[in-house]
N, C-alpha and C positions, 0 to 999 in steps of 0.2 A: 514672405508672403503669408498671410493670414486670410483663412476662409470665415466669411460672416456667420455671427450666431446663432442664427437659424440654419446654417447648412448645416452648420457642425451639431448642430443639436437634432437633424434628418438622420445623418451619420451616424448618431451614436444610437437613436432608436432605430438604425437598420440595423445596427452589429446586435445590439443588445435579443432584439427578435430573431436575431437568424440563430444567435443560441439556446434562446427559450425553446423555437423551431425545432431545431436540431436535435435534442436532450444532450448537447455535448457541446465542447468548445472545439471549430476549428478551423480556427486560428487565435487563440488566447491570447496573443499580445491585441491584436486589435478590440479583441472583448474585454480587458482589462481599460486601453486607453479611454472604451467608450465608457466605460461604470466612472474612472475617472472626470471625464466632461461633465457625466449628470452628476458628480457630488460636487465640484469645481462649484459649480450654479450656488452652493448656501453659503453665507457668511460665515467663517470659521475665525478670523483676525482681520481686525483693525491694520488697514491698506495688504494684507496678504491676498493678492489674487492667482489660485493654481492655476488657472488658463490661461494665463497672460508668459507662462514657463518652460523653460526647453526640457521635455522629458527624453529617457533612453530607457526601452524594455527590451530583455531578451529572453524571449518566453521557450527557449527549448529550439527552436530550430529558427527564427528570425530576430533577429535584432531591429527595434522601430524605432524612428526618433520622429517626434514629433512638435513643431513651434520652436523651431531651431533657427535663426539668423542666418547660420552659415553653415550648411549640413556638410561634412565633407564629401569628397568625390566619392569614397566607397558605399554611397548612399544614393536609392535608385526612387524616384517619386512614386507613389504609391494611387493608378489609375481614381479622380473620382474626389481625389482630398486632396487642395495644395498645398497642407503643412505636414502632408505627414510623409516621412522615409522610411526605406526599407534598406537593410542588408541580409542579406542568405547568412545564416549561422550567426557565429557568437564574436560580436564587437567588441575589440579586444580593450576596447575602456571603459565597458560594462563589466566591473569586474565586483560589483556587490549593492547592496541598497546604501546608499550613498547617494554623495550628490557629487560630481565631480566637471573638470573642464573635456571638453568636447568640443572640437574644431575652434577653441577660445573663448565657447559661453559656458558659464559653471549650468548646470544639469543634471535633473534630478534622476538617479539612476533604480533600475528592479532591475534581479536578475532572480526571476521567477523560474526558468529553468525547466518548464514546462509542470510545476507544479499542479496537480488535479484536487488535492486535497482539500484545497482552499479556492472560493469561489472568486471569481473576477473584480467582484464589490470588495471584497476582504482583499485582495492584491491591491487593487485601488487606493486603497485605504491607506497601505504600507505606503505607494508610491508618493501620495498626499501628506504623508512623513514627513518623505525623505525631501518635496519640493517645498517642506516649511521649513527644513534646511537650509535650501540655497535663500530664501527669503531671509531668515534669521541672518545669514554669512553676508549679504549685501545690504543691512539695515539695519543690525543689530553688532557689527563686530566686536562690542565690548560683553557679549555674551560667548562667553568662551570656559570649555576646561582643561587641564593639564592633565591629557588619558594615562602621561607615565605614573601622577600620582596612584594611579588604580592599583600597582606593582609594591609601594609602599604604606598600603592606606595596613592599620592595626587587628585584622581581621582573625587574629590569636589571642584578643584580648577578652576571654570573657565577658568581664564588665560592662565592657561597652559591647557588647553586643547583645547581651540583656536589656541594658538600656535601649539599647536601637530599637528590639523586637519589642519592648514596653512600648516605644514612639510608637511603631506600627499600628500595634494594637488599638493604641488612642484614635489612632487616624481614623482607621476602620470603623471605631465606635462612634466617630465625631460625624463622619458617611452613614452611617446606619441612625445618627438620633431623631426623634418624631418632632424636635421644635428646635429655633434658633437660639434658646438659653442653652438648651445641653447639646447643642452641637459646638459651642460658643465654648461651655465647659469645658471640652473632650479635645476639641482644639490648642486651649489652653496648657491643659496637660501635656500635650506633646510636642509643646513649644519650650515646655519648662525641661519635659526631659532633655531635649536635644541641647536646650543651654547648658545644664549640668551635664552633659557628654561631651561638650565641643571644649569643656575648660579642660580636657584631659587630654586632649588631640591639637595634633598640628596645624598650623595656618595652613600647608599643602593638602593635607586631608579633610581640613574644614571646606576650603575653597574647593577643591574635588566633587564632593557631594551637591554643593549650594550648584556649582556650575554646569555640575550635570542632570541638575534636575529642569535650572535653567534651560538647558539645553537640550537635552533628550527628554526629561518630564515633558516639557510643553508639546515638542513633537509629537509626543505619544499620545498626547491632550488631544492634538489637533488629529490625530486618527481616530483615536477615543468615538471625538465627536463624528467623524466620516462615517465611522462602521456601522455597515446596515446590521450586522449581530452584537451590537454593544450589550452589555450585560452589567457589569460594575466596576468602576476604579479602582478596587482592590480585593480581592476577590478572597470570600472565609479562607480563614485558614494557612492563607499563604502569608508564613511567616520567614521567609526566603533564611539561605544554606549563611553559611558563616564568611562564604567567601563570595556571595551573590551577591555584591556591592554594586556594581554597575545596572544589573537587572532592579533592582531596587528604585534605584534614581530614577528609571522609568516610570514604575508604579506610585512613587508618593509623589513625584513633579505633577503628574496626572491627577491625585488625591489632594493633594494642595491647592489645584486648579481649580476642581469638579468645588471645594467649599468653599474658595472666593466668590465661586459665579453665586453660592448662598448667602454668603454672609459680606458679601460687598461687588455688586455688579457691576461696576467702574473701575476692578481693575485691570483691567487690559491695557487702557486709555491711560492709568497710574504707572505701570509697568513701563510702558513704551515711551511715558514720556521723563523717566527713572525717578520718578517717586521708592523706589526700592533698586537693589542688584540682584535678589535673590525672592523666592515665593515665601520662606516663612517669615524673611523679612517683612514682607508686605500683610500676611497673616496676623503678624502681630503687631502690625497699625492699627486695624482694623477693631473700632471701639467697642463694638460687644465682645470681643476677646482680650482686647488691653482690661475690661473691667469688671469681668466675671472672675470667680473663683474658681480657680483649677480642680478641675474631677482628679482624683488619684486613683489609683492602685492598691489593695489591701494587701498587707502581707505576706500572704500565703501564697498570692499571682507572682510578687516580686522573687522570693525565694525559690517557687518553681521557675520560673526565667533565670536565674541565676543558674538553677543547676543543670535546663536543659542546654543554656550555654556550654557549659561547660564540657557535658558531653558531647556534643556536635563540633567542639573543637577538637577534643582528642578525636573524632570519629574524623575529622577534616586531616589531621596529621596522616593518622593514618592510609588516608584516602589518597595522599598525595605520594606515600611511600610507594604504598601499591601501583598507582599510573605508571610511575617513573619505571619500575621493575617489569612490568608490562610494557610498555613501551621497549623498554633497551634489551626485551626478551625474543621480540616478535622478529620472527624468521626470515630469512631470504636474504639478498643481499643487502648493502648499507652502504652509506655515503656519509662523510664526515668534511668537514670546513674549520679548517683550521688556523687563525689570523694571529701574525705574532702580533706584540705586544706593540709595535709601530706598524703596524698595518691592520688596527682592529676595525670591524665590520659595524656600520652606521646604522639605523634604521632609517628606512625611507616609509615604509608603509606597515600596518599589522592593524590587525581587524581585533579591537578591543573586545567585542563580543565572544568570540572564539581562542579564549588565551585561557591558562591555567598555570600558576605558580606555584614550583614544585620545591619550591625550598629559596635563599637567597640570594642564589646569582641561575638558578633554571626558571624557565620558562615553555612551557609547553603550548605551541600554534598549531592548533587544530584545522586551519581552511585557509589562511594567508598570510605571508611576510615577506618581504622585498629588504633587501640590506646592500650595503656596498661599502667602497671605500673608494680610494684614488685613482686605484687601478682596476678594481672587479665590482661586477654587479651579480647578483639571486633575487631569484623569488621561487617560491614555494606558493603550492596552488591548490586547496580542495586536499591537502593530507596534512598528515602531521609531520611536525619536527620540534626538536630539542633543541633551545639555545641556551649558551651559560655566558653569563656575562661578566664584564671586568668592572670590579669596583665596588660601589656601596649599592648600586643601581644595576640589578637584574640586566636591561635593556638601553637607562639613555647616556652611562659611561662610554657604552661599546660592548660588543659579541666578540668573545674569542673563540668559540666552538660553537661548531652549527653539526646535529644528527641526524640522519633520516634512516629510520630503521624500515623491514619489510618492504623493499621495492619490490614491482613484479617483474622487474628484470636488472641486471647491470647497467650501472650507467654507461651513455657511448660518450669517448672523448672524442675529439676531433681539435684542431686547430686554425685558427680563423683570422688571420691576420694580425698572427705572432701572440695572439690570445688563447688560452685553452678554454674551450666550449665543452660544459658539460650538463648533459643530457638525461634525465628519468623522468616516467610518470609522475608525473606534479611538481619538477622542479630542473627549472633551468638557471645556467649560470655564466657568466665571460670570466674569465680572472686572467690576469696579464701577471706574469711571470711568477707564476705558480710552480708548485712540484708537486709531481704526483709520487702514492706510494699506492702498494696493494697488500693487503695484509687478507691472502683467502679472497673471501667476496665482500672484501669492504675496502672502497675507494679511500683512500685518505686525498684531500687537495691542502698543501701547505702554503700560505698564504706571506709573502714578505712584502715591506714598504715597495714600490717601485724606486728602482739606481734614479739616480740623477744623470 
């Protein structure tokens, strides 16, 4: 059921006034969903309608779903609105900004957490993201990337990462020029770079980057444009870490966006209807940049790039030596997973934002990862752990070792129908014919195929 445009549009300047009223928020998810309605109302993309989309917030103490088909039972109508639902606490498929299925409709997910830091419009914003998301996933599916390539993209290579932060640079300056010849220039420039970088990298890392800027860039584009404190596409200065590969994608898909709307305002309309697969593809259609001459680099910019590469990589080695040693130093009890060689652990889920690679088969998950096999399932929730994996691939061969150091307490085992369940702070697990060891206060669980 859907309530008419005018109510909802009552609704959202009640919520909106009762917080202005207030000086506080309280109840945030409702004063998020309303900053959402009123940004919903402006064109952002060609057939993308946010109102027309099943959201899920879980602002701290309620979970809302709102424009949902088919709300599950755990979901209670909320007096006043007929589309919007409540559940008391935190809906266990709200499990990050995302977009995910919910009672069988994909749904664009916050989990704001009762965040105060950031205002309802700026939540908004995020949520208007993550529901250009589900938009892209149901009208776009050949916009896609491959997140395990993030695990093997060349982020120790100097060179190219000079190169990249030279791209940057240009971007920025191509954002920053006073006319469309030297924006046209400066664009050009970092289209050359990125050709002369990409003949040195792999088809999995070229399509990495292209697909997630696709992907994530635009998304961000399309908050960009939401956010009632927008400021700039890519902000002085920030010449991202040597291993900020993903956060990046964000910033130039955004930067690549923000200078088509300048330097060719049709293409949205060329994108969608695949005049290109990728934005610098499409960038370098575009006839004032096919036929200007490239601004360059002097070189004294290039040789310093060169050499602050260089030390941001050794400062990056080193950075990853220390995590590791930190981590495997940090106190209290510990839990270990252990999967032999014909029972090794699957990924099902890991939050690409929240990872760090500490060498060629660790990985380090800072807030979420879900694995399993035939016979067990985990996930790990809001902490860290250490996974090392089997093969040439960190994570998509298989996990043979799973760590979780500093619990605030022992894990509890128990047994659940001839499965062992086990139990801690941020991490639950089933594993079917397991064995356990204790080595002091650290669980070992040993993992073998399931008999036949």
């Amino acid at each position: 059921m859907r309530t008419s445009l005018s109510n909802r549009r009552s609704w959202t300047l009640l919520v909106l006034a009762c917080v202005a009223a207030c000086g506080r928020q309280p109840d945030q998810g409702q004063a998020i969903l309303a900053a959402y309605d009123e940004i919903a109302s402006a064109s952002l993309w060609p057939g993308f309608q946010p109102d027309s989309l099943p959201l899920a917030v879980y602002d701290g103490r309620t979970t809302y779903l709102l424009r949902h088909p088919d709300p599950p039972a755990d979901f209670a109508p909320v007096a006043g609105r007929p589309d919007l639902w409540s559940f008391a606490g935190h809906y266990d498929a709200v499990r990050a900004n995302t977009s995910t299925e919910i009672g069988g409709a994909l749904t664009a997910t916050l989990l704001s957490g009762g965040d105060t830091t950031r205002s309802p419009a700026t939540l908004a914003a995020v949520l208007v993201h993550e529901a250009f998301h589900v938009y892209q996933r149901q009208n776009h599916p050949d916009w896609w990337t491959n997140e395990f390539e993030l695990f093997v993209y060349p982020v120790e290579d100097a060179g190219l990462l000079a190169e990249r932060r030279l791209e940057t640079e240009a971007v920025r300056r191509a954002l920053g020029a006073r006319d469309d010849t030297a924006r046209a220039c400066w664009t050009r420039c970092a289209l050359a770079l990125r050709e002369a970088r990409y003949t040195r990298m792999t088809d999995g890392s070229i399509a990495y980057e292209r697909g997630s800027e696709l992907i994530e860039g635009l998304a961000h584009y399309i908050q960009y444009l939401a956010s009632a404190e927008r400021q700039t596409a890519l902000p002085e200065g920030r010449t991202f870490a040597a291993d900020e590969v993903r956060p990046r994608t964000y910033a130039i898909g955004t930067a690549f966006a923000t200078l088509l709307d300048s330097l060719a305002p049709d293409w949205k309309a060329q994108l969608v209807r695949g005049a290109a697969t990728s934005l610098d593809e499409l960038l370098g259609q575009v006839p004032a940049v096919r036929e200007v001459a490239a601004c360059t680099f002097a070189a004294d910019e290039r040789a310093a790039a060169r050499s602050q590469a260089e030390a941001d990589i050794a400062q990056l080695l080193d950075r990853r030596l220390a995590l590791r040693s930190e981590f495997m130093a940090t106190a209290g009890p510990r839990l270990v997973i252990e999967a032999a060689d014909d029972a090794l652990l699957r990924l099902e889920v890991f939050d690409p934002a929240n990872v760090q690679r500490l060498g060629a088969t660790d990985v380090l998950h800072t807030r979420w990862l879900v694995l399993s096999n035939a016979g067990s399932r985990l996930e790990v929730l809001d902490r860290s752990a250490l996974s090392e994996g089997f093969g040439p691939h960190p994570l998509f061969n298989g996990v043979r070792r799973l760590t979780l150091t500093g619990l605030a307490r022992e894990p509890v085992v128990r047994e659940v129908e001839g499965a062992v369940v086990v139990e801690a702070p941020g991490f639950e697990g089933s594993f079917a014919g397991a064995r356990l060891e204790r080595d002091g206060t650290t669980l070992i669980v040993r993992l073998a195929a399931p008999s036949d």
